[in-house]
C-alpha positions as CSV (number, residue, x, y, z in Angstrom):
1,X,154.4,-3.3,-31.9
2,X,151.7,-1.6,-31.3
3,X,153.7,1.9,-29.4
4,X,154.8,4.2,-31.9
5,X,159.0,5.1,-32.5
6,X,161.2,5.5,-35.5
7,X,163.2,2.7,-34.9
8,X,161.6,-1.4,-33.4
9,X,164.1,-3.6,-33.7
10,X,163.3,-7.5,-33.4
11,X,166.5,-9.7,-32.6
12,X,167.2,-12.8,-30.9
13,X,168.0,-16.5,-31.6
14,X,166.1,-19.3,-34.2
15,X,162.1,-20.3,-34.0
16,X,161.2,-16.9,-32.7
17,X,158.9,-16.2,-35.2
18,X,160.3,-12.9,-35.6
19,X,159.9,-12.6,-39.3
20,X,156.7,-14.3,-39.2
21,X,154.9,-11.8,-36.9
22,X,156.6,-8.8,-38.3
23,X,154.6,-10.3,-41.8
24,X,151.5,-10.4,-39.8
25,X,151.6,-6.9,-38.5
26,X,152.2,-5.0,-41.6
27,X,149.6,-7.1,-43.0
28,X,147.2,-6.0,-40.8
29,X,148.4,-2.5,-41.1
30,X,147.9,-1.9,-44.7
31,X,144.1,-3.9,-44.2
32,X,143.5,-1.1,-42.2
33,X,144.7,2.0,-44.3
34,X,146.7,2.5,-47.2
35,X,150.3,2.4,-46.4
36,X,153.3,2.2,-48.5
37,X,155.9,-0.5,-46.7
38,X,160.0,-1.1,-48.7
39,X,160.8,-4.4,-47.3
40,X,164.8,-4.3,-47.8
41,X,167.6,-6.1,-47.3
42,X,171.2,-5.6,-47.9
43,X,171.7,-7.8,-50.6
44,X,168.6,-8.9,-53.5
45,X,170.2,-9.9,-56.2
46,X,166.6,-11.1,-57.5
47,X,163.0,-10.9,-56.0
48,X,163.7,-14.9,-54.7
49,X,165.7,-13.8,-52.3
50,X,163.0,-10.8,-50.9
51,X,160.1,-11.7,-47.7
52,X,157.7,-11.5,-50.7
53,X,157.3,-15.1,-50.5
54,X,156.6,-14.6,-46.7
55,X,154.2,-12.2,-47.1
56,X,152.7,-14.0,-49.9
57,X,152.4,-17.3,-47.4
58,X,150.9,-15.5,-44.8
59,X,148.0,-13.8,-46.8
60,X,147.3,-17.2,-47.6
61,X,147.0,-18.2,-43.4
62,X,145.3,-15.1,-42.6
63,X,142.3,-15.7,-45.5
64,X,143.6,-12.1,-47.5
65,X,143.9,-13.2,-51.0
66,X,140.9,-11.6,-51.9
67,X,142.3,-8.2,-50.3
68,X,145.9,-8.7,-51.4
69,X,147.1,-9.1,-55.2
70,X,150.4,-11.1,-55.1
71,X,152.7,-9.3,-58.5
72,X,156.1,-10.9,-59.8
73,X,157.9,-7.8,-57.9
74,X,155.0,-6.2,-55.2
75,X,151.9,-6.7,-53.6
76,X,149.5,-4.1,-53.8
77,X,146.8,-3.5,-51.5
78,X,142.5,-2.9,-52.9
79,X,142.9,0.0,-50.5
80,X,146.5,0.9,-52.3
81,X,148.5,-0.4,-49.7
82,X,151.8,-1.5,-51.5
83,X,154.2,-3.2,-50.7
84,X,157.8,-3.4,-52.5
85,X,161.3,-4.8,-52.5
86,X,164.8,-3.7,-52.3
87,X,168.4,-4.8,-52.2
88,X,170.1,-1.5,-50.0
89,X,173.3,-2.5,-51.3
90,X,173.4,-2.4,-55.5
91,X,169.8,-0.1,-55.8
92,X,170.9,2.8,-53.8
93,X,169.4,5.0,-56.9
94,X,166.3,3.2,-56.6
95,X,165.7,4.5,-52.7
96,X,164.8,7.9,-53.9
97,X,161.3,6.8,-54.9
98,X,160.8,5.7,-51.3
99,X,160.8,9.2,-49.1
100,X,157.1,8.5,-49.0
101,X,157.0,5.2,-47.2
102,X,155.3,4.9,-44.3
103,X,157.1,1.8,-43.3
104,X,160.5,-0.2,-44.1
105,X,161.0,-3.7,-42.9
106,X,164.8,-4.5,-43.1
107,X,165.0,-8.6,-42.6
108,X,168.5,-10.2,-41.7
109,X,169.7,-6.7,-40.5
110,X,172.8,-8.2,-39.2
111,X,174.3,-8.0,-42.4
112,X,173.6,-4.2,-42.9
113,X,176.6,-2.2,-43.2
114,X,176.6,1.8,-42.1
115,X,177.1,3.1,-45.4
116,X,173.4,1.9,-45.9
117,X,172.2,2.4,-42.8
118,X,173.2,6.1,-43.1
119,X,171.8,6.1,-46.7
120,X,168.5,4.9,-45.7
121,X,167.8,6.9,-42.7
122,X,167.4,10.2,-44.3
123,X,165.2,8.7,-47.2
124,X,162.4,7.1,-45.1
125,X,161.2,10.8,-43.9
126,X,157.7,10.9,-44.2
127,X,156.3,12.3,-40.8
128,X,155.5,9.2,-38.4
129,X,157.3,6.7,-40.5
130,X,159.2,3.7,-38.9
131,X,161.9,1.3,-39.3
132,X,161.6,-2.0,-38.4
133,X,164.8,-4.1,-38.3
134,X,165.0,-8.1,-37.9
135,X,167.5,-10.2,-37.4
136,X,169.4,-13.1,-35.6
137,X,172.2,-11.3,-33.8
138,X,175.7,-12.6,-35.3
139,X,178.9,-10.3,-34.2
140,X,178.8,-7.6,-31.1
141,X,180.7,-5.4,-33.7
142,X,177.8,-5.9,-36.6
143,X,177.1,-2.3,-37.3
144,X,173.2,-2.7,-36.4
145,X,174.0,-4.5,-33.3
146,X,176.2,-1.8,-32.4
147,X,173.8,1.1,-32.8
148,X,170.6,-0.5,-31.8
149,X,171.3,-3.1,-29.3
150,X,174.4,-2.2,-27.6
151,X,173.3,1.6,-27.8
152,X,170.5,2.8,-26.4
153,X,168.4,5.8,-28.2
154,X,165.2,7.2,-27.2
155,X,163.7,6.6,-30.7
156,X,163.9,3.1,-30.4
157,X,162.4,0.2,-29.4
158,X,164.0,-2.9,-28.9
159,X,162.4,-6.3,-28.5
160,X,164.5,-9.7,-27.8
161,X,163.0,-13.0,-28.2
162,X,163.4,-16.3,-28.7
163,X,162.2,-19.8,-28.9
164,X,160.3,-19.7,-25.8
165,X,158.6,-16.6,-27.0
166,X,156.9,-18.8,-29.5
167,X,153.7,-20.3,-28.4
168,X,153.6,-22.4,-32.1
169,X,157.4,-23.5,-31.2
170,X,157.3,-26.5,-33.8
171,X,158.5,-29.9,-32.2
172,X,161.0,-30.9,-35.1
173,X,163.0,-27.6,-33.5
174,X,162.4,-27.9,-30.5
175,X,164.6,-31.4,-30.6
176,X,167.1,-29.9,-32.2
177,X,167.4,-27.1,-29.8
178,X,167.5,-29.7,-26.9
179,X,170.0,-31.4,-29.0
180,X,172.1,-28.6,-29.1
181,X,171.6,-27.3,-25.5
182,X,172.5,-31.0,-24.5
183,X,175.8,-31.5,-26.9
184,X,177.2,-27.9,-28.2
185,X,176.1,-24.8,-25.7
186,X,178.3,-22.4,-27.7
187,X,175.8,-23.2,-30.5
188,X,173.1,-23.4,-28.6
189,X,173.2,-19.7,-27.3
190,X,174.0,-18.5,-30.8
191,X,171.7,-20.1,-32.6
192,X,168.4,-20.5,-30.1
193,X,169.5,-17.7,-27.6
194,X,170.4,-15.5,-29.8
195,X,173.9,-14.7,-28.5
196,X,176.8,-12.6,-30.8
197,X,179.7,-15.0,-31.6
198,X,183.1,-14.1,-31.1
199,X,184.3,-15.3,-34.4
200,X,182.1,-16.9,-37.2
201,X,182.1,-20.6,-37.4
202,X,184.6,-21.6,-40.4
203,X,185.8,-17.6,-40.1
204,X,189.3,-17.7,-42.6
205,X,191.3,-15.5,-40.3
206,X,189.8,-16.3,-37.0
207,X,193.3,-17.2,-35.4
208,X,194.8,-13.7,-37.1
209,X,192.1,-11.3,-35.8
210,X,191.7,-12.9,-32.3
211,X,195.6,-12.4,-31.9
212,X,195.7,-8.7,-33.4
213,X,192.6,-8.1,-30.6
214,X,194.9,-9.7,-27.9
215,X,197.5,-7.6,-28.9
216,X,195.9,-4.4,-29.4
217,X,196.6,-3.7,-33.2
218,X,193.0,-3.0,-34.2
219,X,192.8,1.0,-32.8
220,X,193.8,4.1,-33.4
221,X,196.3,4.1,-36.0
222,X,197.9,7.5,-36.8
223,X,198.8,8.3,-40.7
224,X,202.5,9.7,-41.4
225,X,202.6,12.1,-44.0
226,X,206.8,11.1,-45.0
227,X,205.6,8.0,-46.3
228,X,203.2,7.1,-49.1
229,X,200.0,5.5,-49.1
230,X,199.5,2.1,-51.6
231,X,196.6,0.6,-51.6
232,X,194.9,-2.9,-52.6
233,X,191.8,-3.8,-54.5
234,X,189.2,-6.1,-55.5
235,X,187.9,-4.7,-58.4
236,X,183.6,-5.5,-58.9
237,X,180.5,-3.5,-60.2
238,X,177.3,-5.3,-59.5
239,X,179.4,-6.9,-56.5
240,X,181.5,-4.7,-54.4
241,X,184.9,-3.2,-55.3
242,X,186.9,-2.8,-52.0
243,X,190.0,-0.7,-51.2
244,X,192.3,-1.0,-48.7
245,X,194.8,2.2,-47.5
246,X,198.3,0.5,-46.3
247,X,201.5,2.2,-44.9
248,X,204.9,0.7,-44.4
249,X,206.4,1.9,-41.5
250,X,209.0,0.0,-40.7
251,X,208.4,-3.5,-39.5
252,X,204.9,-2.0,-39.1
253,X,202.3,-2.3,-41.3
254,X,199.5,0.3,-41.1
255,X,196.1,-0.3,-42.6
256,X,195.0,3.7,-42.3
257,X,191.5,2.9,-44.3
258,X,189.4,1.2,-46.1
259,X,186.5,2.2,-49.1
260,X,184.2,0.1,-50.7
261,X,181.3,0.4,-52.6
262,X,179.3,-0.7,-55.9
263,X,177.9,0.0,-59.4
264,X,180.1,2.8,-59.7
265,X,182.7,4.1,-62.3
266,X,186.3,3.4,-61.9
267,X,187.1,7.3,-61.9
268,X,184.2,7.3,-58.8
269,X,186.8,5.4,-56.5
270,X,189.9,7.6,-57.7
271,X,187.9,10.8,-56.9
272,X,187.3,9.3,-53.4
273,X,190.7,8.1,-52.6
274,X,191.8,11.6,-53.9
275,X,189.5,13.6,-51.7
276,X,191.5,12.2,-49.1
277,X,194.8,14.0,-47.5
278,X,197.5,11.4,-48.0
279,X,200.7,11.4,-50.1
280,X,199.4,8.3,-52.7
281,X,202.1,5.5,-53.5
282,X,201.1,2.5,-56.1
283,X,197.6,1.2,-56.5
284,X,197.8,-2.8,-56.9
285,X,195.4,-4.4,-58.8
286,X,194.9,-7.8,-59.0
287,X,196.3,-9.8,-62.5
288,X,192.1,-10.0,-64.3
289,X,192.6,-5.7,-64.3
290,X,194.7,-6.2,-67.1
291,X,191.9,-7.3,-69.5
292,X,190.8,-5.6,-72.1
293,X,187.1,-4.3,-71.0
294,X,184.8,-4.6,-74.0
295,X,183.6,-1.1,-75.7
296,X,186.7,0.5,-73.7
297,X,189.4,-0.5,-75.5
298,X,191.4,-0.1,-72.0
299,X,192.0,-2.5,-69.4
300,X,191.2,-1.5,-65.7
301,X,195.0,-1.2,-65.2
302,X,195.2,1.2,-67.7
303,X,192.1,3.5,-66.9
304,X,193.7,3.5,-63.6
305,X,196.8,4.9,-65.2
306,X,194.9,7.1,-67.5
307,X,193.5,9.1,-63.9
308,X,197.3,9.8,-63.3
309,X,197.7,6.6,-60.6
310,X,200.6,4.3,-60.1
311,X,199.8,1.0,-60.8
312,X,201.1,-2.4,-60.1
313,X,199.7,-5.7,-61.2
314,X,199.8,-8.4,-58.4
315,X,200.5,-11.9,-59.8
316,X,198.3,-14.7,-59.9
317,X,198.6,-17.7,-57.3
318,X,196.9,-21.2,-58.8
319,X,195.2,-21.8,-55.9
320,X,193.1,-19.3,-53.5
321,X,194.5,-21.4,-50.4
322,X,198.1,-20.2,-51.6
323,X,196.7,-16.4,-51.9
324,X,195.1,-16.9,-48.1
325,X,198.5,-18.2,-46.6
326,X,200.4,-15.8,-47.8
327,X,198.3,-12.9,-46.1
328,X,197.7,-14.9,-42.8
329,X,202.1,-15.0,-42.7
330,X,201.7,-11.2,-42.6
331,X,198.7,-10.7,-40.8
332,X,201.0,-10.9,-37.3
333,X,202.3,-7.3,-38.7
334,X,199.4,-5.1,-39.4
335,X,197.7,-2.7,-37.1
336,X,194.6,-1.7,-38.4
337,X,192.6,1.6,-37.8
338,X,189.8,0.8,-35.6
339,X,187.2,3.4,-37.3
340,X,188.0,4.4,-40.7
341,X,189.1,0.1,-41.2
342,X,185.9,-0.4,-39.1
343,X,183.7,-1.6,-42.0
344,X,186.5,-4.1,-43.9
345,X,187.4,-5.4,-40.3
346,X,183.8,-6.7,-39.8
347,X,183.8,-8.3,-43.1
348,X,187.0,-10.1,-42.4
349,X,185.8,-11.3,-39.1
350,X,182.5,-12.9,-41.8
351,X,184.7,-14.4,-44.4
352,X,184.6,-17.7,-44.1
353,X,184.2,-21.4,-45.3
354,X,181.7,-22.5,-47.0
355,X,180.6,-25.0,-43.9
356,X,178.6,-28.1,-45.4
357,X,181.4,-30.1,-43.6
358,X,183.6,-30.0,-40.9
359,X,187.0,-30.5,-42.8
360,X,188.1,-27.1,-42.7
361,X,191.7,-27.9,-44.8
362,X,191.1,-27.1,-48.8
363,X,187.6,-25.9,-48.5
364,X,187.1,-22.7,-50.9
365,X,185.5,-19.6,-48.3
366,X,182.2,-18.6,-49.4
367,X,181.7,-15.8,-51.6
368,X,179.5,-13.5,-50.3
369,X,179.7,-9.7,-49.4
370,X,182.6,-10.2,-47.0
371,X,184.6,-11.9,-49.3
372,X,185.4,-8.6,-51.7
373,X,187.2,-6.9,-48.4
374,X,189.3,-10.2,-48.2
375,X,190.4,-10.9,-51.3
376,X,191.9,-7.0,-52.0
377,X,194.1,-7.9,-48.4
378,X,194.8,-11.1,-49.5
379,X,196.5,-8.7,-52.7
380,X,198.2,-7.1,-50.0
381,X,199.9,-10.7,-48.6
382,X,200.7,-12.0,-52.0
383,X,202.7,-8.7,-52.7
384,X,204.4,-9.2,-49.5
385,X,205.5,-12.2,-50.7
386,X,206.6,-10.8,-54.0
387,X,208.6,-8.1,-52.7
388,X,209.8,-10.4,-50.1
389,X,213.7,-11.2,-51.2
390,X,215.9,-8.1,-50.7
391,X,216.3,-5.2,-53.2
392,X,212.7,-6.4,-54.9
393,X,211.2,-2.8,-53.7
394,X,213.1,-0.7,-55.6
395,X,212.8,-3.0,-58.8
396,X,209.0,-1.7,-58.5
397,X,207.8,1.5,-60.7
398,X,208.6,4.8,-59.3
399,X,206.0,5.9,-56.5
400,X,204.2,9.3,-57.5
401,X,204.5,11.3,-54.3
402,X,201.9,13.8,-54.3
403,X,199.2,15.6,-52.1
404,X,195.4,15.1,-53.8
């Protein structure tokens, strides 16, 4: 830890002590001069979910509680040293006030996506300031895996380890790891080792995604300019809103790109999608953006409207098992842009069950930050399902054809 570079990176399988050490260090650091340290993640809803409690353990080991003042929301230093915490994806206002930070500890980087990564970078600038990045490796195509593990940079610094690494390797693990080495080895090189998965355990569209990379429908995917673009959302503010971009060509389905983001207006996502040089068809929204919003007097539908988009509303399905089968009996037909999809792809290759048992039939899939990407597709399959009978199409409202 000790050799200076922008970027360390700590990854590899369970019992490591990864997170524990990287506490340790940073510690130490801000004992010996005052240093300002944003320990981030993608997602903090509230401070429970942060490394303060971590940190706040191991000042406790290393005899510092008379040095270190343990606050609701930051720890701060007799020497200044302070120490506080972020969520990168719903506070990207709030990473302005860290350009001065001499370090930022990201933990569970696997779940990072580019848009924050490239957010972050520029605003940790002070001169000599590192990243440090954390985490238990999950897919090869994980955006952090991709640009710190699988590529190698100059500025960085990467550092594998694992349970054997750990000279305080507790024995309650260590039979579980022998366990697992013994009776599952694809587990046991995920979870101890420290291996990427193919597909995520309980993964919704496992089956789907592992025949489109068989058959070569996840590259590049050209737009055609005759033919409009609809797209599909999940509508969110403090959780995502995603967007896919989909072309019917034929039997082919196109998904050209994809947009997501959070805690912004509706007319932010319209500017977006507008900035962009397609011929726009129907938006579909799914049935709740026909709700009157409070204090707006105007549902989402019609704000959309109000922009000067063509909207549809998808209907509602009883069941979210019903909403999933109807996308996986279309899935066969879309080809999805490799880069400008890249981000939605990884979080459909993440949405999955919520795994507390091993009957996968009727389980609801976790919500979490993939499941915003999956949910505007699945809009996409219970369309298709809509508009399946013959003549349905042109029942639909009149598609605006127009270059934004």
């Amino acid at each position: 830890m000790s050799r200076p570079s922008r970027y360390k990176v700590f990854y590899g399988g369970r019992g490591s002590a990864k997170s524990w050490s990287i506490a340790r260090e940073l510690l130490v650091r801000g004992l010996e001069a005052p240093i300002r340290v944003l320990c981030a993640r993608e997602f903090q809803s509230s401070i429970d979910e942060s490394v303060l409690q971590l940190l706040r353990s191991q000042i406790l080991d290393m005899g510092l509680e008379d040095f270190y003042r343990v606050q609701k929301n930051e720890i701060l230093g007799s020497n200044g040293t302070y120490f506080g915490f972020e969520g990168l994806k719903l506070n990207v206002k709030n990473l302005k006030s860290w350009e001065g930070a001499d370090y930022c500890w990201i933990e569970e980087a696997d779940t990072i996506s580019n848009d924050s990564l490239d957010i972050l970078t520029p605003t940790i600038r002070k001169d000599g300031s590192e990243i440090w990045l954390s985490f238990n490796p999950t897919l090869e195509d994980d955006p952090v895996y991709k640009r710190f593990v699988l590529t190698k940079r100059p500025d960085c610094v990467g550092c594998e380890v694992n349970w054997r690494d750990n000279p305080f390797f507790p024995e309650v693990l260590r039979s579980e790891m022998e366990y697992d080495r013994a009776n599952n080895p694809d587990k046991y090189l995920h979870v101890w080792e420290g291996k990427c998965k193919q597909a995520l355990e309980g993964a919704v569209y496992a089956a789907e995604l592992r025949k489109a990379d068989a058959e070569s429908r996840i590259t590049d995917v050209p737009y055609n300019d005759a033919k409009p673009v609809d797209t599909f959302w999940d509508l969110g503010y403090r959780d995502s809103t995603a967007i896919w971009c989909i072309q019917q060509i034929g039997a082919q389905t196109r998904v050209i790109d994809y947009m997501e983001g959070s805690q912004k207006k509706l007319a932010d996502y319209v500017k977006e999608l507008q900035a962009r040089p397609y011929v726009w068809g129907t938006d579909y929204v799914p049935h709740d953006a026909a709700a009157k919003e409070l204090g707006v007097g105007l549902s989402l539908n019609e704000q959309l409207q109000a922009l000067n988009r063509t909207t549809a509303i998808v209907p509602r399905v009883h069941q979210l098992s019903i909403g999933i089968e109807a996308l996986r009996s279309v899935f066969g037909s879309l080809w999805f842009d490799r880069t400008k999809c890249a981000i939605g792809i990884n979080h459909l290759r993440r949405y999955r069950y919520v795994t507390n048992t091993s009957n996968v039939t009727g389980r609801e899939p976790l919500h979490d930050a993939a499941s915003h990407a999956a949910d505007a597709l699945r809009q996409f399959g219970q369309m298709s399902q809509q508009l399946a009978s013959a003549g349905v199409w042109a029942k639909m409202p009149t598609v605006r054809r127009r270059v934004l």
